[in-house]
ZADO-933967 format. One record per residue (C-alpha): x, y, z; residue number from 1. Coordinates in steps of 0.1 Angstrom, whole numbers, always signed. Layout:
! residues N
u: X	v: Y	w: Z	num: NUM;
...
END
This chain:
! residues 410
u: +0	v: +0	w: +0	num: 1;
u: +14	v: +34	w: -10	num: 2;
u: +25	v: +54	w: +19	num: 3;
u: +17	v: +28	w: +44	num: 4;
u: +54	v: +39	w: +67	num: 5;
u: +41	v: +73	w: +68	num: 6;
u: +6	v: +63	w: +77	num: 7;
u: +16	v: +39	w: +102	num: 8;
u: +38	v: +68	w: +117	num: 9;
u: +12	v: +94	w: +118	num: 10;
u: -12	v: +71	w: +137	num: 11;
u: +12	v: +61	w: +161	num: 12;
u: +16	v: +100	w: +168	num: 13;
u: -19	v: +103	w: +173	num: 14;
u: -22	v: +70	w: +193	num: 15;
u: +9	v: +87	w: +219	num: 16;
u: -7	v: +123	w: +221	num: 17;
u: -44	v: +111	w: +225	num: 18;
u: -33	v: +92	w: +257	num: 19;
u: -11	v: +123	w: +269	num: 20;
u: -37	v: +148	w: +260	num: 21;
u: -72	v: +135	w: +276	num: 22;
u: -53	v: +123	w: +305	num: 23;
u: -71	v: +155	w: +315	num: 24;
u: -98	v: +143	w: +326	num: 25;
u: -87	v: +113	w: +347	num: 26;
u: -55	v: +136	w: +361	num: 27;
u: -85	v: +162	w: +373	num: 28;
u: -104	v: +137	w: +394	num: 29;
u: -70	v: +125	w: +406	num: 30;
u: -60	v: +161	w: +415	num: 31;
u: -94	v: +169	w: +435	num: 32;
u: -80	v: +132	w: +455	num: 33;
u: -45	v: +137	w: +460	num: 34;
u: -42	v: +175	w: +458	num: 35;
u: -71	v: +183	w: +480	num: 36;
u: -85	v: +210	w: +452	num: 37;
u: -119	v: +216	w: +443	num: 38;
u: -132	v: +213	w: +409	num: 39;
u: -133	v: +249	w: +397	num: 40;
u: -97	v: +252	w: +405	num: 41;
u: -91	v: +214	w: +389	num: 42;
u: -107	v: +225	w: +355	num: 43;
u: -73	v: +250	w: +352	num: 44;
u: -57	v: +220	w: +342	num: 45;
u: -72	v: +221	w: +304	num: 46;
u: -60	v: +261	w: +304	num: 47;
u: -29	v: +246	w: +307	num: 48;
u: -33	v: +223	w: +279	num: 49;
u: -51	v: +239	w: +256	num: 50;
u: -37	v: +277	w: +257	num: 51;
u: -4	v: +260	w: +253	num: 52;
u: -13	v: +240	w: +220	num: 53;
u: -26	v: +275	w: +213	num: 54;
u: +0	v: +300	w: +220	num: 55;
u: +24	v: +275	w: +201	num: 56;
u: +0	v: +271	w: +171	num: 57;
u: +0	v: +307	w: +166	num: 58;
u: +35	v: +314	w: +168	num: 59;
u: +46	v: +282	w: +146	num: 60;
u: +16	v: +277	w: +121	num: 61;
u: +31	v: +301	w: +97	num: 62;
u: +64	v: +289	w: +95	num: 63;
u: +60	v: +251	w: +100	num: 64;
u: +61	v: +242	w: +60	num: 65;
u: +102	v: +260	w: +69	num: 66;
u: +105	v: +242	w: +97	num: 67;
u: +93	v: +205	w: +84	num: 68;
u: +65	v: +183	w: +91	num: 69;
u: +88	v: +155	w: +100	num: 70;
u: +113	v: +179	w: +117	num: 71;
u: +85	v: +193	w: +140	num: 72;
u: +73	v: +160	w: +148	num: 73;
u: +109	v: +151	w: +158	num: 74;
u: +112	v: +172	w: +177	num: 75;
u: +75	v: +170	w: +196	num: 76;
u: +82	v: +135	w: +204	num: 77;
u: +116	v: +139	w: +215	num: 78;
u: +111	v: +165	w: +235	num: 79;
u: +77	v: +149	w: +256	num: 80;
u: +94	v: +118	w: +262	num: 81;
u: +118	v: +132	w: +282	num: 82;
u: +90	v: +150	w: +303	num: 83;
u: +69	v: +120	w: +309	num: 84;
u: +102	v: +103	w: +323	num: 85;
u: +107	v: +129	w: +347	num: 86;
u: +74	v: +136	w: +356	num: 87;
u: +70	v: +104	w: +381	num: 88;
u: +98	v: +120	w: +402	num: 89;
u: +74	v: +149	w: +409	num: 90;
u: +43	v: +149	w: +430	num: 91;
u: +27	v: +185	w: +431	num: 92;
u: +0	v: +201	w: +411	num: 93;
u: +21	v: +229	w: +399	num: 94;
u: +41	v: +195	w: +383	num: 95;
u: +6	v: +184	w: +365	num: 96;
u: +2	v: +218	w: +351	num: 97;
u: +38	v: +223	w: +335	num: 98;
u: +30	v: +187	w: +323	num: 99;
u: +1	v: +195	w: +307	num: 100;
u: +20	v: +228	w: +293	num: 101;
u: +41	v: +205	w: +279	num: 102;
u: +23	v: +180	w: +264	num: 103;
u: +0	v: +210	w: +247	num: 104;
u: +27	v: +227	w: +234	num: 105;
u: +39	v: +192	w: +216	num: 106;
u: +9	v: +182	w: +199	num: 107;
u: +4	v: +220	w: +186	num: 108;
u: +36	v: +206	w: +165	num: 109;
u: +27	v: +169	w: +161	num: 110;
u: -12	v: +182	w: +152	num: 111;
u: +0	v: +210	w: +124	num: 112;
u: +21	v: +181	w: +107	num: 113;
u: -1	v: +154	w: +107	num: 114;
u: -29	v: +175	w: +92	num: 115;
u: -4	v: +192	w: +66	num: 116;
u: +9	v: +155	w: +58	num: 117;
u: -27	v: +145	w: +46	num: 118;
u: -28	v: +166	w: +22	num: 119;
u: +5	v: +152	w: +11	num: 120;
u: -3	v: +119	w: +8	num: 121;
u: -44	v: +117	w: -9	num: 122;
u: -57	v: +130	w: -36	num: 123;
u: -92	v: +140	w: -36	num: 124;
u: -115	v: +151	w: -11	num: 125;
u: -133	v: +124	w: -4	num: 126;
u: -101	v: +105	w: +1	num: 127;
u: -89	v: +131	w: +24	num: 128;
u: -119	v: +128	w: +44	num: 129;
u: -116	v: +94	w: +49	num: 130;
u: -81	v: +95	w: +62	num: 131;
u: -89	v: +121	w: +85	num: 132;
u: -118	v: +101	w: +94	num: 133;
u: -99	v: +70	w: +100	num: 134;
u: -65	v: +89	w: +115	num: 135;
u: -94	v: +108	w: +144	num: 136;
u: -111	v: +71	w: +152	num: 137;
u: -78	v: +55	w: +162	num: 138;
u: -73	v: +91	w: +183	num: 139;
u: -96	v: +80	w: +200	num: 140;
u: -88	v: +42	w: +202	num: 141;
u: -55	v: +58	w: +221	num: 142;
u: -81	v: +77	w: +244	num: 143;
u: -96	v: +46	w: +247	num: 144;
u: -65	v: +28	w: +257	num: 145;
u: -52	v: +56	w: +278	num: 146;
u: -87	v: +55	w: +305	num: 147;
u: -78	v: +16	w: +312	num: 148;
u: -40	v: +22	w: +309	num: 149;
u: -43	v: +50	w: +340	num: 150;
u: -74	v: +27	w: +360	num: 151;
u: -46	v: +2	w: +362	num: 152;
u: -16	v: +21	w: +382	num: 153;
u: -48	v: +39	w: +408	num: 154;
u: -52	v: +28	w: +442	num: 155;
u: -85	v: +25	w: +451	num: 156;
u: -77	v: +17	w: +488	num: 157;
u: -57	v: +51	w: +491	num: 158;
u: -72	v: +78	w: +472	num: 159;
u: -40	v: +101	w: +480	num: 160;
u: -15	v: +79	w: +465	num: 161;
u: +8	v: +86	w: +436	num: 162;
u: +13	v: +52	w: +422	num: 163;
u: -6	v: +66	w: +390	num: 164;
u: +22	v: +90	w: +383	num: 165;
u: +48	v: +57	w: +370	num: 166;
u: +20	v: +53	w: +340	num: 167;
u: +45	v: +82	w: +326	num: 168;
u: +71	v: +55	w: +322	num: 169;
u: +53	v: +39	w: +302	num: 170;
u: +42	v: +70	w: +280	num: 171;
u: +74	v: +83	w: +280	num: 172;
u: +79	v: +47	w: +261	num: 173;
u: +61	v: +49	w: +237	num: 174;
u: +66	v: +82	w: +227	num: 175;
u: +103	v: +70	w: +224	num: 176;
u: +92	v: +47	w: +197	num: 177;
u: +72	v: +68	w: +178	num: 178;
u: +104	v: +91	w: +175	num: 179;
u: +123	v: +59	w: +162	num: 180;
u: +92	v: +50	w: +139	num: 181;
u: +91	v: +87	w: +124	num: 182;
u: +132	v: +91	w: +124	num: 183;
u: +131	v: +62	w: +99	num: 184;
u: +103	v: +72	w: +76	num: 185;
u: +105	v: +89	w: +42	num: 186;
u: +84	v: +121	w: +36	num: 187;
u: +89	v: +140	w: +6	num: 188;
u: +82	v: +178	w: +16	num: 189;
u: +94	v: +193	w: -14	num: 190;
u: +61	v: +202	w: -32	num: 191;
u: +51	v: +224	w: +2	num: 192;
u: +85	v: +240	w: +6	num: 193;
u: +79	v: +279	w: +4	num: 194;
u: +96	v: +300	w: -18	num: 195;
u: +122	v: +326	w: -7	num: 196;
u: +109	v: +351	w: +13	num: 197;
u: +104	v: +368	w: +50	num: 198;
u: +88	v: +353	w: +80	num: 199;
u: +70	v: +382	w: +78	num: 200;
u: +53	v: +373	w: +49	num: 201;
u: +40	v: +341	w: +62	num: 202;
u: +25	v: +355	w: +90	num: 203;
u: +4	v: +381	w: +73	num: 204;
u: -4	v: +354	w: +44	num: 205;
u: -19	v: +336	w: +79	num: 206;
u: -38	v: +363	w: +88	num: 207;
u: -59	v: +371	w: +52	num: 208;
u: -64	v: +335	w: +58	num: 209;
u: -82	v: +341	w: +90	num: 210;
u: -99	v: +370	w: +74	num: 211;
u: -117	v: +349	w: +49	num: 212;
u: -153	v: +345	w: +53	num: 213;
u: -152	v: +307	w: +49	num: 214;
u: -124	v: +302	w: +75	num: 215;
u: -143	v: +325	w: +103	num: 216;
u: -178	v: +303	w: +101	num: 217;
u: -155	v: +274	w: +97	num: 218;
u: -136	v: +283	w: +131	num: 219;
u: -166	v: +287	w: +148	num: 220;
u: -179	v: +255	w: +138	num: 221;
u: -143	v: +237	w: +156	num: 222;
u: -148	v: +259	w: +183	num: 223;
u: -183	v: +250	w: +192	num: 224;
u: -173	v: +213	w: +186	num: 225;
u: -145	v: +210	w: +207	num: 226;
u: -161	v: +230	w: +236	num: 227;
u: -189	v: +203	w: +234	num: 228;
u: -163	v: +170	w: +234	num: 229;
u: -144	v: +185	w: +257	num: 230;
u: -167	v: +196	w: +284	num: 231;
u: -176	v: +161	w: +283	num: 232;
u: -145	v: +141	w: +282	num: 233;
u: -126	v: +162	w: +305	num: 234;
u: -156	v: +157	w: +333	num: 235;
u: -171	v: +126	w: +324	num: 236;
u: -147	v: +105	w: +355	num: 237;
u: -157	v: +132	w: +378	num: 238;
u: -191	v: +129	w: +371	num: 239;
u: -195	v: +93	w: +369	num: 240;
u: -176	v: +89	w: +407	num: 241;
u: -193	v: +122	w: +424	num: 242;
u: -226	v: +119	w: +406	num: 243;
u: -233	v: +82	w: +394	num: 244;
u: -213	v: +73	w: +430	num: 245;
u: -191	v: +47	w: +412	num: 246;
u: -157	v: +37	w: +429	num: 247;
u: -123	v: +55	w: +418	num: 248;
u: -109	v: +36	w: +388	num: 249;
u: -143	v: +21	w: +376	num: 250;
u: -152	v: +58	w: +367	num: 251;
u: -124	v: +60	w: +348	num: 252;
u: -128	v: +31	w: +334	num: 253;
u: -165	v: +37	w: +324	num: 254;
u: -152	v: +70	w: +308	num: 255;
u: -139	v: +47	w: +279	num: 256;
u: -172	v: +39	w: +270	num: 257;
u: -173	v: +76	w: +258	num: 258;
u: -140	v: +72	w: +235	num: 259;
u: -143	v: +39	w: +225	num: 260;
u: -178	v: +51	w: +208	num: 261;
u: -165	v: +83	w: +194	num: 262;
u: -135	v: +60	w: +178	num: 263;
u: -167	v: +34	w: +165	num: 264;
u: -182	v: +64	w: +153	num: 265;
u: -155	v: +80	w: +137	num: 266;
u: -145	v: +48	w: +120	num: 267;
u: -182	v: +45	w: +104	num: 268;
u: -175	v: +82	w: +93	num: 269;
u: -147	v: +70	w: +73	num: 270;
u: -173	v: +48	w: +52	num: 271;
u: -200	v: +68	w: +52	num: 272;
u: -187	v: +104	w: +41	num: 273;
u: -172	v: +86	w: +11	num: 274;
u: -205	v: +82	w: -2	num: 275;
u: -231	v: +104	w: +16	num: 276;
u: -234	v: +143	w: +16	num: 277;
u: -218	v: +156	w: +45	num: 278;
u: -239	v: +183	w: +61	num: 279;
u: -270	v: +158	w: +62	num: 280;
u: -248	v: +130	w: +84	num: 281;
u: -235	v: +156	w: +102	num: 282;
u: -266	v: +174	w: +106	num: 283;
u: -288	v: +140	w: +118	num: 284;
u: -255	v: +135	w: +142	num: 285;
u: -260	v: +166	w: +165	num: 286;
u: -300	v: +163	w: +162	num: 287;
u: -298	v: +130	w: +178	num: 288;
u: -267	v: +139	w: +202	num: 289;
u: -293	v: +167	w: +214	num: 290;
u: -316	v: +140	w: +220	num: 291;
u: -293	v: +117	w: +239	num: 292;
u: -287	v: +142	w: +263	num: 293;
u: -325	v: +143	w: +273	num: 294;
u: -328	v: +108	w: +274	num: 295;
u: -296	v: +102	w: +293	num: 296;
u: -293	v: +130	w: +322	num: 297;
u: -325	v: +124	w: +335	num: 298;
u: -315	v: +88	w: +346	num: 299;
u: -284	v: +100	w: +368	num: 300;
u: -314	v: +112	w: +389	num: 301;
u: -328	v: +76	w: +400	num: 302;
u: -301	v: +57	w: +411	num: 303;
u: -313	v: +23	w: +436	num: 304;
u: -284	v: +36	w: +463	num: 305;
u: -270	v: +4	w: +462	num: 306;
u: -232	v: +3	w: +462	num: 307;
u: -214	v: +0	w: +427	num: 308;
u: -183	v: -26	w: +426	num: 309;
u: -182	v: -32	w: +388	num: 310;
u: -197	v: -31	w: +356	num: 311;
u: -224	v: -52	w: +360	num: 312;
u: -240	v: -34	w: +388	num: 313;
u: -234	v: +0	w: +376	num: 314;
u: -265	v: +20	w: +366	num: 315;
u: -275	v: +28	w: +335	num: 316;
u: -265	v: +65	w: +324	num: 317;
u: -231	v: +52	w: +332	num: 318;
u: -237	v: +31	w: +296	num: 319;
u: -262	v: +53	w: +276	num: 320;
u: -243	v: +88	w: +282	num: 321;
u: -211	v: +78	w: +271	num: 322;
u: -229	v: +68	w: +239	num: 323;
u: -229	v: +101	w: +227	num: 324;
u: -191	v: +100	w: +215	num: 325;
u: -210	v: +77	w: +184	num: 326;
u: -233	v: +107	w: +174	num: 327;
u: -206	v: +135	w: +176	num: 328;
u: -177	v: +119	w: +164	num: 329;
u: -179	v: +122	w: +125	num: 330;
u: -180	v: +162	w: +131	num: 331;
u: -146	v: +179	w: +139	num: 332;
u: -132	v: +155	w: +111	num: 333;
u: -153	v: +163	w: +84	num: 334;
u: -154	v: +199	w: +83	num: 335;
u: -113	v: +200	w: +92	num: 336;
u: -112	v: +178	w: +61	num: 337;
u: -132	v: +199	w: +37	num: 338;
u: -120	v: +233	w: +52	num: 339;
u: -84	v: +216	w: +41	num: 340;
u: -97	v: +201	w: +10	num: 341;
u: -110	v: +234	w: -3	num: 342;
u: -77	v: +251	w: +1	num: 343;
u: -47	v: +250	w: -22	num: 344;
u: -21	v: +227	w: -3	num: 345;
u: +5	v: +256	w: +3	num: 346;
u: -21	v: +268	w: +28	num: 347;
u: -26	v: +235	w: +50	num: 348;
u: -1	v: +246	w: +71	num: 349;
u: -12	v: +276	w: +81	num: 350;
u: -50	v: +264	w: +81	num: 351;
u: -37	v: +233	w: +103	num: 352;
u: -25	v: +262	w: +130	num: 353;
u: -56	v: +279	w: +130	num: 354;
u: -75	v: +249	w: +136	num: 355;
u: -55	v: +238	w: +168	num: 356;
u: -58	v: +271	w: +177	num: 357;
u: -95	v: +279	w: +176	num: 358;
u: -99	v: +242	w: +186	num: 359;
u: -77	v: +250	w: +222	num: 360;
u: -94	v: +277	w: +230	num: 361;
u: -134	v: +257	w: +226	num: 362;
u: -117	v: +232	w: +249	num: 363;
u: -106	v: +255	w: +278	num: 364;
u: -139	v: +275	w: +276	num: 365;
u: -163	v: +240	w: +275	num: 366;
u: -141	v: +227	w: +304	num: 367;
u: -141	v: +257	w: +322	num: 368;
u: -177	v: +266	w: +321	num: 369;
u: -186	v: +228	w: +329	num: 370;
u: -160	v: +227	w: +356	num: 371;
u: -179	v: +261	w: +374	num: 372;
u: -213	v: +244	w: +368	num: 373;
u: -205	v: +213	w: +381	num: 374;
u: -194	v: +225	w: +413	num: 375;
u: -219	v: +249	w: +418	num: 376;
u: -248	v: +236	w: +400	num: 377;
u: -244	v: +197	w: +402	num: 378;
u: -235	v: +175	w: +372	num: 379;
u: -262	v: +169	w: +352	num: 380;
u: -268	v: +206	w: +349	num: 381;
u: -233	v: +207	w: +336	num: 382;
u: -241	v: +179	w: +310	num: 383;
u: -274	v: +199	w: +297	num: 384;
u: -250	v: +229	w: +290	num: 385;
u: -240	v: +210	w: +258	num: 386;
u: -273	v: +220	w: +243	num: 387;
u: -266	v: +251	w: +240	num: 388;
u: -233	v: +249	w: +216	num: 389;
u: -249	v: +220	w: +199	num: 390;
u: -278	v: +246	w: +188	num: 391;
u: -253	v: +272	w: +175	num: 392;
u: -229	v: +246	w: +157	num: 393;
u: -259	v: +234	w: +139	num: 394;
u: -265	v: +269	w: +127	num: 395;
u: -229	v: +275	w: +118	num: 396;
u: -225	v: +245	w: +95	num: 397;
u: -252	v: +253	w: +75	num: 398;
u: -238	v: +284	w: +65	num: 399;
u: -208	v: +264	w: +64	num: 400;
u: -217	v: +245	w: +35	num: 401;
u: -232	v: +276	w: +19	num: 402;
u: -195	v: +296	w: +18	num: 403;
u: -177	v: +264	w: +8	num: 404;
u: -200	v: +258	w: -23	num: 405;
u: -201	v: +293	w: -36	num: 406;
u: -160	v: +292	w: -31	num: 407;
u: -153	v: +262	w: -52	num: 408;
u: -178	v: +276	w: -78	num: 409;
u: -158	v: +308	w: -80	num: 410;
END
């Protein structure tokens, strides 16, 4: 299969970062246990992530085509390998925010590449949604992974232990063979490569990108998306041990229901956009996520009081929540892939940036404002939040569409 090295690599990236990055949401409830924070102050922890993969996006996206794809991959990997191997030695919160610093700041590099190196490597739209389809599903397979990888190093008899911290050995690992992986993969750059010319230029090419009509609706709808998922994901362990009442590492464990759906979801996607008109999949996907949410909350309200040691005896919004992943998962894809597709490939670099970027900043906000509702509301006002931006993304994609028919027409 053509390309299969670089595929393989790109994957792995993803696989590496998807564990590091929605950590989040496990290292919170951890946080609240062995910190002794409460959960407004715990939600700082995805400012840390995701103004870092922000700040670093917008200082890098116009210049990564000079830098490399593979060069700033290299050096994203390198660099958060040594962190997670250091990071066991530390036990303070101020530790898991520089972490999280860290990590953000990475995938702003790994991200940018990745997406960039699509466009490299298909040729058509369709075929670029796909990838990008495929590429997001096994993000969240590593999500997946990473919620029973971090269950297994908690102590559930002593909720202030810092066993969980060694898990960074094991990232720290892997990330060490993804470097090897990538190190020893050809990518041919050369039809990217800008021609001579300032920094300068770059960055002001960046922004009459972001001036562009289509980009702004587009950045709204990745905003709106992301501060959905990510109110979710990062709260969903908090809210399954504090609301549903289940024990320490069975509502982290139970959190994977949400990624391993979004990855099932996400792999359909893959299949189905090849054939099917986006904006109508997308647009039954966020009709029936809205619908979920109805169904679902309510049932976090009549629990039998019984104690919860396992699966079989937990109740059932712990299973039919979670399920949402499935309904929103062909989204941030598909209109990342067509907002690339659209564009000449000289520009995927750029438009890569200022999708991590506006993507950062919908994540802090959803887990911020969830993080403040949950503690002074209660969770499953928290969850019905989500209605809100799932009414407005609606909105924007439709208009979405509109822009991004009358551009290729022009």
């Amino acid at each position: 299969m053509k390309f299969w090295k670089i595929k393989t690599a790109l994957f792995l990236n993803y696989f590496v970062f998807a564990i590091l990055l929605n950590s989040v949401g496990t290292v919170i409830l951890q946080a609240q246990n062995n910190y002794g924070i409460s959960q407004g102050e715990a939600s700082i922890l995805e400012a840390f992530k995701d103004l870092s993969i922000a700040l670093v996006s917008f200082l890098v996206s116009a210049y990564i085509a000079r830098i490399g794809y593979k060069t700033a991959m290299l050096i994203a990997l390198g660099f958060i390998a040594a962190i997670c191997l250091v990071m066991p030695s530390t036990s303070s919160f101020m530790a898991t925010k520089l972490l999280f610093a860290a990590v953000g700041s990475s995938f702003a590099l790994i991200k940018m590449s990745v997406y960039s190196t699509i466009g490299l490597i298909t040729n058509s739209e369709k075929e670029h949604i796909s990838l990008m389809s495929f590429l997001e599903s096994f993000f969240m397979v590593g999500i997946l992974t990473g919620y029973f990888i971090f269950s297994f190093f908690v102590d559930n008899n002593n909720l202030q232990s810092n066993s969980w911290l060694k898990v960074y050995y094991l990232l720290g690992a892997l990330a060490a063979i993804a470097f090897v992986l990538l190190l020893t993969t050809p990518l041919d750059e050369s039809s990217v490569k800008p021609a001579e010319g300032s920094m300068t230029t770059d960055f002001v090419e960046m922004f009459k990108l972001l001036a562009s009509p289509l980009v702004i609706v587009f950045i709204l709808c990745a905003f709106f998306y992301v501060l959905i998922e990510q109110s979710i994901m990062s709260w969903l362990p908090t809210f399954n041990n504090q609301v549903l009442l289940l024990p320490l590492a069975l509502s982290i464990q139970m959190a994977s229901i949400l990624a391993g759906s979004t990855a099932l979801g996400r792999f359909f996607a893959g299949v189905l956009l090849k054939k099917l008109n986006w904006l109508v999949v997308l647009s039954i996907c966020l009709i029936a996520a809205a619908g979920l949410v109805l169904v679902a909350i309510p049932l976090s309200s009549n629990l039998s009081g019984k104690p919860v040691t396992g699966w079989s005896d937990a109740p059932l919004a712990a299973f039919i929540f979670p399920l949402i992943g499935l309904l929103l998962a062909p989204i941030y894809p598909a209109v990342n892939s067509v907002i690339l597709s659209t564009l000449p490939k000289a520009k995927h670099g750029m438009m890569s940036g200022l999708i991590i970027i506006f993507s950062a900043l919908g994540g802090t906000t959803g887990s911020i404002i969830t993080g403040n509702i949950f503690e002074k509301y209660g969770g499953q006002n928290a969850f019905y939040f989500s209605l809100i931006p799932m009414t407005i993304l609606i909105v924007c994609l439709f208009i979405f569409k509109k822009l991004q028919s009358k551009h290729i027409s022009q």
